[in-house]
C-alpha positions in Angstrom: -68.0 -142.1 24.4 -71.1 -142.7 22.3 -71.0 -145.1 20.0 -72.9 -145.7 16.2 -71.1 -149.1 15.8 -67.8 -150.5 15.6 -66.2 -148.4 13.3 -67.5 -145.1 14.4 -66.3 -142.9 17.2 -67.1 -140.0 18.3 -65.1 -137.0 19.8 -66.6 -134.7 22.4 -65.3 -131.0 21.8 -63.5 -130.0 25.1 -65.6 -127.1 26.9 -62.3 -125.4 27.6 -59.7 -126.0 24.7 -60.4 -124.8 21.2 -62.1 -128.0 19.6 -60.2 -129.7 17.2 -63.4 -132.9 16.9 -63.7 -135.6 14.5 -64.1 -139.0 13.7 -62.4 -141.9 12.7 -64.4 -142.2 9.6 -65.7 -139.4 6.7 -69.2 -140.1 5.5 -71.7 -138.0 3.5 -74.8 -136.5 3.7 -77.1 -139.8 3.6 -75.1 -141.7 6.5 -75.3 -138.5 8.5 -79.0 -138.8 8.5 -79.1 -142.4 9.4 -77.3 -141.2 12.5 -79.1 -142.0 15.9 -81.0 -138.9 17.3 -79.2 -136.7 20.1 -79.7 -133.6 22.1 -75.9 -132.6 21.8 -75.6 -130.2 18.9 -74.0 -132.8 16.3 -72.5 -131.3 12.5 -71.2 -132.8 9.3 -68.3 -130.6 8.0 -66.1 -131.6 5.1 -67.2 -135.4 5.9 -66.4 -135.1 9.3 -69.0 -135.7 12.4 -68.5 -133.0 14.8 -70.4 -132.7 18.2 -70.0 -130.6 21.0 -71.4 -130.1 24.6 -74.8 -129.0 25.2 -75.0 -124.8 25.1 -74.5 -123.3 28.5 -76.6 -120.6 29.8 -75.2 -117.5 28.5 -75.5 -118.9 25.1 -79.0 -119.7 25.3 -80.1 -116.6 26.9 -78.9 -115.4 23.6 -80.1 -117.1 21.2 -83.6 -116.4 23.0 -83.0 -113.0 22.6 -81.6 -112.8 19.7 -85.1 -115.1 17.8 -87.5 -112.5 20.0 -85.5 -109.6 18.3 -85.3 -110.9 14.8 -88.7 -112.6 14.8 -90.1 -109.2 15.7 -88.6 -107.8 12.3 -89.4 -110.5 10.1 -93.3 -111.1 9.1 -92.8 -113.4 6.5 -90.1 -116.7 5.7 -89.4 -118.8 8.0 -86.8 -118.1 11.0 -85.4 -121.4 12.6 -83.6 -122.1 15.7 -81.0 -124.9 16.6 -80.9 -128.1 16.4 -82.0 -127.4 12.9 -80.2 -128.8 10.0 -78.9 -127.2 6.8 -77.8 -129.0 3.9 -75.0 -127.3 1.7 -73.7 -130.8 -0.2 -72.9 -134.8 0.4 -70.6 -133.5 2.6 -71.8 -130.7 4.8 -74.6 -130.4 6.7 -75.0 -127.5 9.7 -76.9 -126.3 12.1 -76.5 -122.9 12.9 -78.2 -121.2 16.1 -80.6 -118.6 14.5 -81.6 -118.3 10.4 -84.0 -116.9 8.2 -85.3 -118.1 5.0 -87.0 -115.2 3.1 -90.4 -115.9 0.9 -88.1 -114.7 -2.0 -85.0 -116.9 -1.1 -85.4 -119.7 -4.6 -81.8 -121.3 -3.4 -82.9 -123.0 0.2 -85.6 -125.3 0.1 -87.8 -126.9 2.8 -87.5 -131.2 1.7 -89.2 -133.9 4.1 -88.6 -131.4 7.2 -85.1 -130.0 6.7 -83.4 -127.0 4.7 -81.5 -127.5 1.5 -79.5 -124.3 0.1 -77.9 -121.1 1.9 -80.7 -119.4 4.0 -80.7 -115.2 3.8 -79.3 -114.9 7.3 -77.7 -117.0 9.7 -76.9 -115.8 13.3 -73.8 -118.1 15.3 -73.4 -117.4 19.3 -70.0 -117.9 19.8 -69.0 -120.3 22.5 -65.6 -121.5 23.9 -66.5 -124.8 22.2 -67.6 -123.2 19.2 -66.2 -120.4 18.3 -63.0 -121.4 16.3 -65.1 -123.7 13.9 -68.1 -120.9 13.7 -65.0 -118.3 12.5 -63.4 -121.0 10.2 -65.3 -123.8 8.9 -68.8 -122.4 9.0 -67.7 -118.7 7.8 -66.6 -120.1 4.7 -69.5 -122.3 4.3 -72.1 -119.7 4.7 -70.1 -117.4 2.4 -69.4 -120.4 -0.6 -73.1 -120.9 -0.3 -74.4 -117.4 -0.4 -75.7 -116.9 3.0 -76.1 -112.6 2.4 -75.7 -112.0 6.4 -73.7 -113.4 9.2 -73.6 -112.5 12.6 -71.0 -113.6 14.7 -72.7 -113.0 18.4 -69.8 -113.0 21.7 -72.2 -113.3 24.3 -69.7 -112.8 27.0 -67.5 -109.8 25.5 -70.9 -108.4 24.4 -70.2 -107.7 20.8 -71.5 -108.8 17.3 -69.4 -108.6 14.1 -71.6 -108.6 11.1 -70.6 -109.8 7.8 -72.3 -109.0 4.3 -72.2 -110.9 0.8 -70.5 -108.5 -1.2 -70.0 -109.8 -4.8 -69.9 -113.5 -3.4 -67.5 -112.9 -0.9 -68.1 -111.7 2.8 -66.9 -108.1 3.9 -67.0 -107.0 6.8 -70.1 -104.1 8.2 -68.1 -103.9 11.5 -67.8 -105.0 15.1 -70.4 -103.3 17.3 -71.2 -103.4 21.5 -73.8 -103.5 23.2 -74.7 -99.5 23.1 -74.1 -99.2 19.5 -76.5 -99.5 16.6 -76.1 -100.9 12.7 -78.1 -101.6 9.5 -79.3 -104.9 8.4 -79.5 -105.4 4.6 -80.9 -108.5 5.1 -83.3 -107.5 7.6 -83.7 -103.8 6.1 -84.0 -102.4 9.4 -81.5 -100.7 11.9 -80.7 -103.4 14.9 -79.8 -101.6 18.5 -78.0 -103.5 20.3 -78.8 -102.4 23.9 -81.9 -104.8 24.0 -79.4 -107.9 22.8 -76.7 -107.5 25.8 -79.5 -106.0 28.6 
C-alpha cells in the first residue's frame, strides 16, 4: 500500500476482478496535483483517487499502434499519449490512453503543461482492470464534456466500438473487427482495421 499520509489510502485495482478502487477520502482537482508522482496510471473520478496496475503488454502494443496509426492521419493539433492528464472540473481529472486536440478545438486548453476541456478524440484500450470504469465512468465523462469521438479498443477480442457526439449525447457508429473498415468524423478519413489487430 502506498501511502500520501495518514489519512489517505490507496486501493490497487485487482488485475483480475472488475475494479471497484477508491479512497478513504474525496479531494478535488488542486490536492490531486499535490499528489506524489507515480508510474502507475493514477485518476480523479467524481473526487475519488483511482489507480490501477501498470498496462500489460497487449495493451501497450496497442496503444503504439494505435498513436502510429492516428499520428499518420493527423498533421496538425496535438495527439497525446498516457500518463497524460485531462482536466474536466475540481473533481475529475483523466488520463485517457490516446487523444487528440485539433488546432480548431477552443474548449481544451494547454495550462502550465496539462489539458483543460474535452479534447476532439479520445481512444481507451480496454483492460481487465480497466474496462468497467472506461465503459461507465469515463464514457459519460467524455460525452458530458463534448469529447466528439470515442473509441473503445478490446485488444484481446480484437474489436473497436466507436462512439460519436450526436446532439451532445453519444450514439453509437458500430462495433467493428479486425478485417473490417469505418469512417472517422473526427479524423475525416476511413480507418482499416487490419493494420490495428496485425
Amino acid at each position: 500500500m502506498r501511502q500520501r499520509n495518514k489519512d489517505l489510502r490507496w486501493v490497487m485495482v485487482d488485475q483480475v476482478k472488475s475494479p471497484k478502487p477508491t479512497t478513504t477520502q474525496r479531494m478535488t482537482v488542486t490536492e490531486y496535483q499535490m499528489l506524489p508522482e507515480t508510474n502507475l496510471p493514477i485518476q480523479l473520478i467524481d473526487g475519488e483517487v483511482i489507480m490501477a496496475p501498470s498496462p500489460e503488454f497487449p495493451h501497450q502494443k496497442a496503444v503504439t499502434k494505435l498513436t502510429l496509426t492516428v499520428g499518420g492521419i493527423v498533421n496538425s493539433g496535438e495527439l497525446c499519449v498516457a500518463p497524460m492528464d485531462v482536466y474536466f472540473d475540481e473533481i475529475n481529472a483523466v488520463q485517457p490512453d490516446l487523444f487528440w486536440v485539433s488546432p480548431q478545438n477552443d474548449h481544451c486548453k494547454l495550462v502550465e503543461g496539462y489539458w483543460y476541456g474535452a479534447p476532439d478524440f479520445v481512444i481507451e484500450v480496454l483492460s481487465p482492470s480497466t474496462a468497467r470504469l472506461d465503459r461507465s465512468k469515463k464514457f459519460k465523462l467524455y460525452e458530458k464534456y463534448g469529447v466528439r469521438e470515442y473509441w473503445m479498443v478490446d485488444p484481446a477480442a480484437q474489436f473497436i466500438e466507436v462512439w460519436q457526439l450526436v446532439d451532445q449525447k453519444f450514439v453509437q457508429l458500430g462495433v467493428f473487427g479486425p478485417d473490417e473498415h469505418f469512417q472517422s468524423a473526427v479524423l475525416g478519413q476511413v480507418i482499416e482495421l487490419k493494420t490495428i489487430f496485425s
